[in-house]
N, C-alpha and C positions, 0 to 999 in steps of 0.2 A: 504494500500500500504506500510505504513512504518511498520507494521508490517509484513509483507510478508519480507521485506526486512533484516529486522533485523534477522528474522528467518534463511533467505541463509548466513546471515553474518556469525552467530553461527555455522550454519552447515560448513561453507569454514574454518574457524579458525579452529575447531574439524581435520576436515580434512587435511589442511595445518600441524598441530600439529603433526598428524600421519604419513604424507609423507617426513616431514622433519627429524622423530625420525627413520623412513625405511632407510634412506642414510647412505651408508658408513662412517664411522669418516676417517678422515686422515690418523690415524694408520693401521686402518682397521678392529680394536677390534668390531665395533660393526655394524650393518647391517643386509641386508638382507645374510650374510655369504658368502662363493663360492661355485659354484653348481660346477656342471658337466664340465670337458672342452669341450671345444665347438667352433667354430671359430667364432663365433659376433652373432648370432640368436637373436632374441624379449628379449628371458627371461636367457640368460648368463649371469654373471656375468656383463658385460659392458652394455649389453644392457638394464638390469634392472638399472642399472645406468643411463640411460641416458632417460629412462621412467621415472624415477620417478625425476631426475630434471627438465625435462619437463612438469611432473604434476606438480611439484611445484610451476613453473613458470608459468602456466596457474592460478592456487588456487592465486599466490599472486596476479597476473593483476586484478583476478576478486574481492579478496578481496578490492582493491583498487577502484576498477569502484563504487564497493555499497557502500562504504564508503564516496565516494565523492556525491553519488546520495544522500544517508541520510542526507548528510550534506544542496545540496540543495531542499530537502523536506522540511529542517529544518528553511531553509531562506523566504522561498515562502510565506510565511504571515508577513514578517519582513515587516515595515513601516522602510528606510535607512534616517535616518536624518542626517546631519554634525553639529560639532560647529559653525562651521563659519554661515551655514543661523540662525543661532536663535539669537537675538538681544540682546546688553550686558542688566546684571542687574542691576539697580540703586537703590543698597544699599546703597552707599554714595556717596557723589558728591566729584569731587576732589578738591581741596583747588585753589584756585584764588593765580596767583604770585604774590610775596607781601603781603599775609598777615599772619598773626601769628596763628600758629594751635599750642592752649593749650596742655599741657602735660598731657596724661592721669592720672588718678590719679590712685594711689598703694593702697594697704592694710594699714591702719592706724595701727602707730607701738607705744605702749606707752610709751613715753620720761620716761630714767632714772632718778629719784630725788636723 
């Protein structure tokens, strides 16, 4: 299954890649160019506009939907533990008030003669 998945994923991104590099830039330097005039038809200049950010926007949802699926493929054997249930460690005990905790001792440094 999560290989099934991964597979549409690679395919959507390919595609998504292709559909986004088809759109018109801003300028308009780059795209699928201007056809024919035409009054709004399927494949006119607007309306292949409006195809293919509509494919895009289909490619990203579904990019998104398997992305989130893999994720919880990815969970589905997870054991969720918290901090909080698992009980502190008793490395050290803490000092009682009032009484004197010795000063660790340092690296012995040889006195100058």
């Amino acid at each position: 299954m999560q290989t099934l998945l991964v597979f549409l994923e690679l395919v959507i991104a390919v595609a998504l890649i292709i559909f986004v590099l088809l759109q018109r830039s801003e300028g308009g330097a780059l795209g699928m160019g201007s056809g024919g005039g035409g009054m709004g038809g399927l494949f006119s200049p607007r309306g292949a506009a409006d195809t293919l950010t509509r494919t895009t926007a289909v490619l990203a949802g579904l990019f998104f939907i398997i992305c989130l699926a893999l994720n919880l493929l990815a969970l589905r054997g997870h054991n969720e533990t918290s901090i909080l249930d698992t009980p502190a460690t008793t490395g050290s005990a803490p000092a009682k008030p009032g009484t004197m905790v010795p000063a660790p001792i340092g690296p012995s440094v040889p006195k100058p003669q």
